[in-house]
N, C-alpha and C positions, 0 to 999 in steps of 0.2 A: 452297418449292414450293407447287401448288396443294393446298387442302384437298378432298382428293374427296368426296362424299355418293355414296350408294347409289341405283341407279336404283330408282323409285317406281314401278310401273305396274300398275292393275289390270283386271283384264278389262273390256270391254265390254258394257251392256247397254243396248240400243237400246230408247229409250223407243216408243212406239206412233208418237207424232207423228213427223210427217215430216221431215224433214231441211229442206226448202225449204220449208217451211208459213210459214214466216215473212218469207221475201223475195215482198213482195207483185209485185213485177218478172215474177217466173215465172210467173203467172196470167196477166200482161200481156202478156203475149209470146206467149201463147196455142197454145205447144207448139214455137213455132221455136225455141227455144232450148234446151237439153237439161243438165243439170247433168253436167257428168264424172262418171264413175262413181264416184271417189275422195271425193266429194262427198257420195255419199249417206248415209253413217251414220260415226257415231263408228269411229275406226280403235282410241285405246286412250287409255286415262288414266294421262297422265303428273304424277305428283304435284309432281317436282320442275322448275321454270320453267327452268331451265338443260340441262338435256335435252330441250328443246323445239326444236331447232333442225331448218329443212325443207333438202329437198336441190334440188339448182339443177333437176334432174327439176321438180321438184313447183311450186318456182315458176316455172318457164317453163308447165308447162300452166295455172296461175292467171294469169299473162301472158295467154297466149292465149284463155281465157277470155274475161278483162275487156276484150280489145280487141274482141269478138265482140258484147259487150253494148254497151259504147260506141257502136256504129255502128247497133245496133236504134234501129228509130224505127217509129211507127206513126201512123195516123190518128187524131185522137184524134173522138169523134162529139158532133155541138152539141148542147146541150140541148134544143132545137128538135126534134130526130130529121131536121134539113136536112140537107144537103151536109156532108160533113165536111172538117175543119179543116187546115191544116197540118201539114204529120208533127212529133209532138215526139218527143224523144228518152225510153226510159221507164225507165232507170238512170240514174244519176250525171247527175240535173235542175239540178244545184248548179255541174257541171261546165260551159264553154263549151263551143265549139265548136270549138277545137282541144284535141288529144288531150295536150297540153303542160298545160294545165288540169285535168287529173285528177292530185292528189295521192293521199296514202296516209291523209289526213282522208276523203275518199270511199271509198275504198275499206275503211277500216273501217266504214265507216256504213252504204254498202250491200251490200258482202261477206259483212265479215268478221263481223258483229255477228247481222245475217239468220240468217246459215248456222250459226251456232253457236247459236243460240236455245235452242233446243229441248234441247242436251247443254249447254246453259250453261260451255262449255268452249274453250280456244283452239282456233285455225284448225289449228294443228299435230298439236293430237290427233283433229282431221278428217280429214286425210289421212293420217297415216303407222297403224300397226299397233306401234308400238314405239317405245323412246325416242331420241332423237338425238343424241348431242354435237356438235357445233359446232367444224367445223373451221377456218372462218372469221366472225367477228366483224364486222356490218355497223351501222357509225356512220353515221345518217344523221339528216336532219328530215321529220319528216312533209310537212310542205308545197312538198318537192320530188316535182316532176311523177313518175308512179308508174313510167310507160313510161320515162323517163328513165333513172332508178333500177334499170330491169332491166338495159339496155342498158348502163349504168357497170358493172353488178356480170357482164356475160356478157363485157366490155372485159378487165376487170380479172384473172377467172379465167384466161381464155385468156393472158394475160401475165405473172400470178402462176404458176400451174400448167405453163405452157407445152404445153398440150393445147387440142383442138379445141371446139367447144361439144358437140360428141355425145360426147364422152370424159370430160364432168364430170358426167354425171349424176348421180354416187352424191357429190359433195362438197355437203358439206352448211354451212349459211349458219345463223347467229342473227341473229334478225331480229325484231323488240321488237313488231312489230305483230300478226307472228304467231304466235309462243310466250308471250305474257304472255295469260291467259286475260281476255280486255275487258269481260267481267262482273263479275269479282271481282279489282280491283287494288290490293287488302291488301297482297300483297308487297311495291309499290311504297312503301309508308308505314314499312316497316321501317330500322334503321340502314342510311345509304346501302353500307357494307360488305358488307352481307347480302343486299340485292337482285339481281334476278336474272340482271342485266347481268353485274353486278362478278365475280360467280360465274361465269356463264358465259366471260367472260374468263378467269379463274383454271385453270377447269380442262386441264387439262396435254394433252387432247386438242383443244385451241384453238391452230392454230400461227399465229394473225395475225389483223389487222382492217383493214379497210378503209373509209373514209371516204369515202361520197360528197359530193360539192359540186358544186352546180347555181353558176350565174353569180354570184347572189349569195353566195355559202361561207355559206347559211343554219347549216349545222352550226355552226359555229363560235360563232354566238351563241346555242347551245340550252345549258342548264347541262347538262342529261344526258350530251350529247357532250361537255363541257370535261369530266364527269366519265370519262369513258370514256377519254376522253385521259390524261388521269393513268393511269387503272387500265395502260393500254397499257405510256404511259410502266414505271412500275414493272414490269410484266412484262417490257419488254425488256432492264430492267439486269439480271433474274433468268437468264433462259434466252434461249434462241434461239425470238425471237417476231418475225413481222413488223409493222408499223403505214403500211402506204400509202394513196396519195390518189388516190381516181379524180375527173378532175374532166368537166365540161361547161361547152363555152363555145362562145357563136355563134362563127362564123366571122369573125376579122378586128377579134372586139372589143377583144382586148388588144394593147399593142404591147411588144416588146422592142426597145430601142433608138428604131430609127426603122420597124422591119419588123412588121405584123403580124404575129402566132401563128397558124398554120394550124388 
């Protein structure tokens, strides 16, 4: 069975500096954009990385979020003090022009990393007030497109669960981007055993994982995820664990037989 550890949490104290002082974006935006309220200050400190997991709540309003930013653009003004320029866009600059081109590399850059500044702390103990366990386990890569990624994993709940998307609110997702604190990723350096994955897999309130895979099964050639697959693997000879695959694929690109995949 899983080795349990004790939840770690301790109060919160809101340093003076602001929550958003550090995402130079919200200046730029010049007040059309408004932080969720979930957003403005530390919720709690969770010591242990494996209690860090957020609930499908919490990332769908970070979903909608970042698709709100995405689509800001502004004038930008010449140095001239002339006419101004073409709108550029003034979040996720890294990003094209289609919303398929924002992975989860941007969005720790300009999110995740911003917003946590200030509490030098994960995204998870941004939002939540308390610690999470992880009812489902999300194997992915980061450089699958982010919107994607929500979209496999609100596919997959609704089919895993067999419940609506407003019925999953409270199931809650581990998710490496945003329960590993991206300031300080010591844990990561420890025996692959004791990291904060393998752990989070283990604990006995985790009934399954699910693997996203974009067109190219990026997953598959990250070592992280081959290691996660094992961890899986061995939990499912243990107990009753799930391990499935949400995938994504254009339309018509694979064939079986002689037939396109719908």
């Amino acid at each position: 069975g899983a080795q349990q550890r004790p939840f770690t949490v301790s109060l919160n104290r809101v340093p003076e500096l602001h929550v958003g002082c550090n995402a130079k974006w919200l200046s730029q935006l010049g007040g059309s954009t408004k932080l969720p309220s979930s957003f403005h200050q530390l919720g709690a400190r969770v010591g242990l990385a494996e209690n860090r997991a957020i609930s499908f709540a919490q990332l769908r309003e970070l979903e909608r979020f970042c698709k709100d930013l995405f689509v800001r653009k502004r004038d930008l003004q010449s140095p001239s003090g002339g006419p101004t320029g073409p709108m550029r866009r003034v979040v996720f600059k890294d990003a094209g022009e289609n919303e398929q081109d924002l992975n989860m590399y941007s969005i720790d850059e300009h999110v995740v990393k911003p917003l946590t500044k200030a509490f030098r702390c994960s995204f998870m103990e941004l939002l939540s007030d308390r610690a999470q366990r992880a009812q489902i386990f999300v194997s992915h890569s980061w450089a699958t497109a982010f919107f994607q990624t929500c979209r496999l994993l609100k596919f997959h709940l609704e089919k895993r669960m067999q419940k609506s998307a407003d019925a999953l609110a409270d199931v809650t997702l581990w998710i490496c981007t945003f329960a590993n604190n991206q300031h300080d990723l010591r844990s990561l350096s420890s025996h692959l055993t004791d990291t904060p994955l393998v752990r989070a897999i283990r604990l006995s309130a985790c009934q399954g994982a699910v693997v996203v895979l974009d067109k190219e099964a990026t997953p598959f050639r990250r070592i992280w995820c081959i290691l996660e697959a094992q961890v899986c693997g061995d939990q499912r000879r243990q107990r009753d664990f799930s391990y499935d695959v949400a995938a994504w694929l254009p339309e018509s690109a694979w064939l079986s037989g002689d037939k396109a995949v719908p």
